[in-house]
C-alpha positions as CSV (number, residue, x, y, z in Angstrom):
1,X,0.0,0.0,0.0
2,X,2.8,2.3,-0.9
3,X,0.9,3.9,-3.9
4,X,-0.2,7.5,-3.9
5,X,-3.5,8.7,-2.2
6,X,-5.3,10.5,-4.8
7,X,-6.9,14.4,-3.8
8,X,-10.3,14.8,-5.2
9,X,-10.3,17.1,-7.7
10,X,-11.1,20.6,-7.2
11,X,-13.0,23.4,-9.7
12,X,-13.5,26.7,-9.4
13,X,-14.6,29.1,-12.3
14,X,-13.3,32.6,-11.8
15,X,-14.6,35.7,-13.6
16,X,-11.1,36.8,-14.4
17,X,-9.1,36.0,-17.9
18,X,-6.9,32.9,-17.9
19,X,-3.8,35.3,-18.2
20,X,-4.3,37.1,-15.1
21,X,-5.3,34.2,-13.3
22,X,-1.9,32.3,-14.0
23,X,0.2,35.5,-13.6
24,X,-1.6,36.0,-10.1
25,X,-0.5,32.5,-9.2
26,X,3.2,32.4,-10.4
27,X,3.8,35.8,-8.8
28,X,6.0,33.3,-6.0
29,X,7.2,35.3,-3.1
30,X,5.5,38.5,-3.9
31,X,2.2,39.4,-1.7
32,X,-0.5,37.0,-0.7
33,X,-3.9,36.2,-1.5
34,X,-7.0,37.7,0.3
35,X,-7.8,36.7,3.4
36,X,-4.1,34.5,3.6
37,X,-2.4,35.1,6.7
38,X,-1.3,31.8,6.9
39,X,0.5,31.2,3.7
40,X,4.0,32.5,2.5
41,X,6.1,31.8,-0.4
42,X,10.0,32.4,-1.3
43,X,11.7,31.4,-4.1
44,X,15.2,29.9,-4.0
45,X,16.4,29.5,-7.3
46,X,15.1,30.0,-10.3
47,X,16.5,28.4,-14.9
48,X,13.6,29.4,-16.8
49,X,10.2,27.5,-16.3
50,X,11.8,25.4,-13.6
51,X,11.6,27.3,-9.9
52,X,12.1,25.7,-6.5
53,X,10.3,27.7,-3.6
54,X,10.1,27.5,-0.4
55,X,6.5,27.5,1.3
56,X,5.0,28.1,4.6
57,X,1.5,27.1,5.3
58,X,-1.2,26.5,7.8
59,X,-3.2,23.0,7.9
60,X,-5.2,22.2,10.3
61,X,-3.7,22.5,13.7
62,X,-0.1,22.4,12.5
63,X,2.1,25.0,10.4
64,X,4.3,23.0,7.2
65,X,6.9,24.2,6.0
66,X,7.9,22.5,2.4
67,X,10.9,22.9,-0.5
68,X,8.8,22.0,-3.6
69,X,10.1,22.2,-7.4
70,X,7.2,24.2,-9.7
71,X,7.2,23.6,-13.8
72,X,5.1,26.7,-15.3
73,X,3.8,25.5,-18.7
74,X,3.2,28.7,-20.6
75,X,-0.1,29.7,-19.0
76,X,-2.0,26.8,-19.1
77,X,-0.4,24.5,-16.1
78,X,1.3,24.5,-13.3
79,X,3.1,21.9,-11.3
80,X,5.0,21.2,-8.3
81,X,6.4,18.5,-6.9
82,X,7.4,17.7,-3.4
83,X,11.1,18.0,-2.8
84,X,11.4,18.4,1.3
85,X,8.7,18.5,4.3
86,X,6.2,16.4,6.1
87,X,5.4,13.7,3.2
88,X,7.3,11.7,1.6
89,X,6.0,12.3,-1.9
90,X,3.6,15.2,-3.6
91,X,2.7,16.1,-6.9
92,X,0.2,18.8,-7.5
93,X,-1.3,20.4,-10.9
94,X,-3.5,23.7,-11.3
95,X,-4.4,23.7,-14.5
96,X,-5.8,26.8,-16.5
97,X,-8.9,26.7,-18.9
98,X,-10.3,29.3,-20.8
99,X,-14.1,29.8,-20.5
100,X,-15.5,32.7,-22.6
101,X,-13.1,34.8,-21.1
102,X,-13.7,33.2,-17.6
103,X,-11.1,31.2,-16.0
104,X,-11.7,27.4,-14.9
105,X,-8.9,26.4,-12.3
106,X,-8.2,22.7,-11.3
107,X,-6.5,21.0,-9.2
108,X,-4.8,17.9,-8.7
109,X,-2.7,15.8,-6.8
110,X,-1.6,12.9,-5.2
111,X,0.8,12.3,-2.8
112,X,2.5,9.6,-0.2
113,X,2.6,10.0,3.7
114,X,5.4,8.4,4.6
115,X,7.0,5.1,3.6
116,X,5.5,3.4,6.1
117,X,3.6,0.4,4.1
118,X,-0.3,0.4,6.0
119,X,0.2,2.9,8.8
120,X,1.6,5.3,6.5
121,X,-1.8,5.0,4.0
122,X,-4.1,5.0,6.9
123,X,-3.0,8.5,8.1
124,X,-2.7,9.5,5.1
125,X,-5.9,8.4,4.2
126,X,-7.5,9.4,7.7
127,X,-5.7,12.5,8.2
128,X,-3.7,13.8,5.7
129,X,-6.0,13.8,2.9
130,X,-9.1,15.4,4.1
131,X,-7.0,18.0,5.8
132,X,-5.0,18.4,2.5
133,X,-8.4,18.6,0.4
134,X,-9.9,21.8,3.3
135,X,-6.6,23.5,2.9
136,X,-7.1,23.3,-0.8
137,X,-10.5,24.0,-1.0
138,X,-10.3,27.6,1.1
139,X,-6.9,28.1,-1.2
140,X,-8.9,27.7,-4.2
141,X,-11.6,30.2,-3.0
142,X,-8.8,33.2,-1.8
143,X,-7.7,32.8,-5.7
144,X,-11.2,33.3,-7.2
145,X,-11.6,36.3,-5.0
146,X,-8.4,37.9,-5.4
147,X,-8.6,37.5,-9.2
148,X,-12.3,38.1,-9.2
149,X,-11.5,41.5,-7.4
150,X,-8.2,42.1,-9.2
151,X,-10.0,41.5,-13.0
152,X,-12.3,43.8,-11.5
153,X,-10.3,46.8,-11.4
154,X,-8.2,45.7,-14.1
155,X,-7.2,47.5,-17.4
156,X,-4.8,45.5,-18.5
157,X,-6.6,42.4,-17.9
158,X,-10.1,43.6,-18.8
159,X,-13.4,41.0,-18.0
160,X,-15.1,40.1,-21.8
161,X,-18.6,41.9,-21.7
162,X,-21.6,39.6,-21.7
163,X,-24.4,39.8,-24.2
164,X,-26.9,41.9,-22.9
165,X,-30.0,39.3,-22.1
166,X,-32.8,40.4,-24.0
């Protein structure tokens, strides 16, 4: 029982265009979200798409702190993978769809507790994961009302005007 525990996959549709919404979230070590007090990024190196950063988060009653590797694929992805922290393996995707000039975010991920063959999969499944799935869940709701407010505001990024309803 040493395979990965799979996160349930997590939507959100955000009135903000899919450009903003990426640059928002690759903007690593500078600012937070709304309503994030709990979160922190820094990055420690960077060779192109390729960054490894340094995070600092919240979950639950205990605070993390993680070295994770994040790909940027032009816009439309993001990954990271797990390089140092609590678990002993984690591979997350936020992935970026256009929606008539709306922005559908999702997440996935999977990861491994420890290498700890069933006691290691039972907290994980027990603890880990639903705490893991809440932390992403309020994560995914401080992006959609940053960008939402941001997009708002925005003239660089401006919202595509809907079709008046007749």
């Amino acid at each position: 029982m040493n395979r990965p525990i799979q996160l349930k996959s997590h939507t959100v549709l955000i009135d903000a265009p899919r450009e903003m919404v990426y640059q928002k979230m690759t903007a690593f070590g500078r600012g937070r979200l709304q309503g994030d007090n709990n979160e922190s990024s820094k990055v420690i190196s960077r060779d192109g798409d390729t960054l490894v950063a340094e995070f600092k988060t919240k979950a639950g009653f205990f605070s993390y702190t993680t070295l994770e590797e994040i790909t940027l694929e032009d816009g439309q992805r993001i990954t990271f993978r797990h390089l140092k922290g609590p678990l002993a393996y984690a591979w997350e995707e936020f992935v970026f769809n256009d929606v008539d000039g709306k922005t559908e975010l999702v997440h996935n991920g999977e990861f491994i507790w420890k290498r700890i063959p069933l006691l290691g999969w039972l907290a994980g499944k027990l603890y880990t994961k639903p705490v893991f799935e809440r932390t992403i869940e309020k994560h995914m709701q401080q992006i959609k009302v940053t960008c939402d407010a941001r997009a708002a505001r925005s003239h660089v990024f401006p919202r595509k005007q809907q079709a008046p309803s007749e």
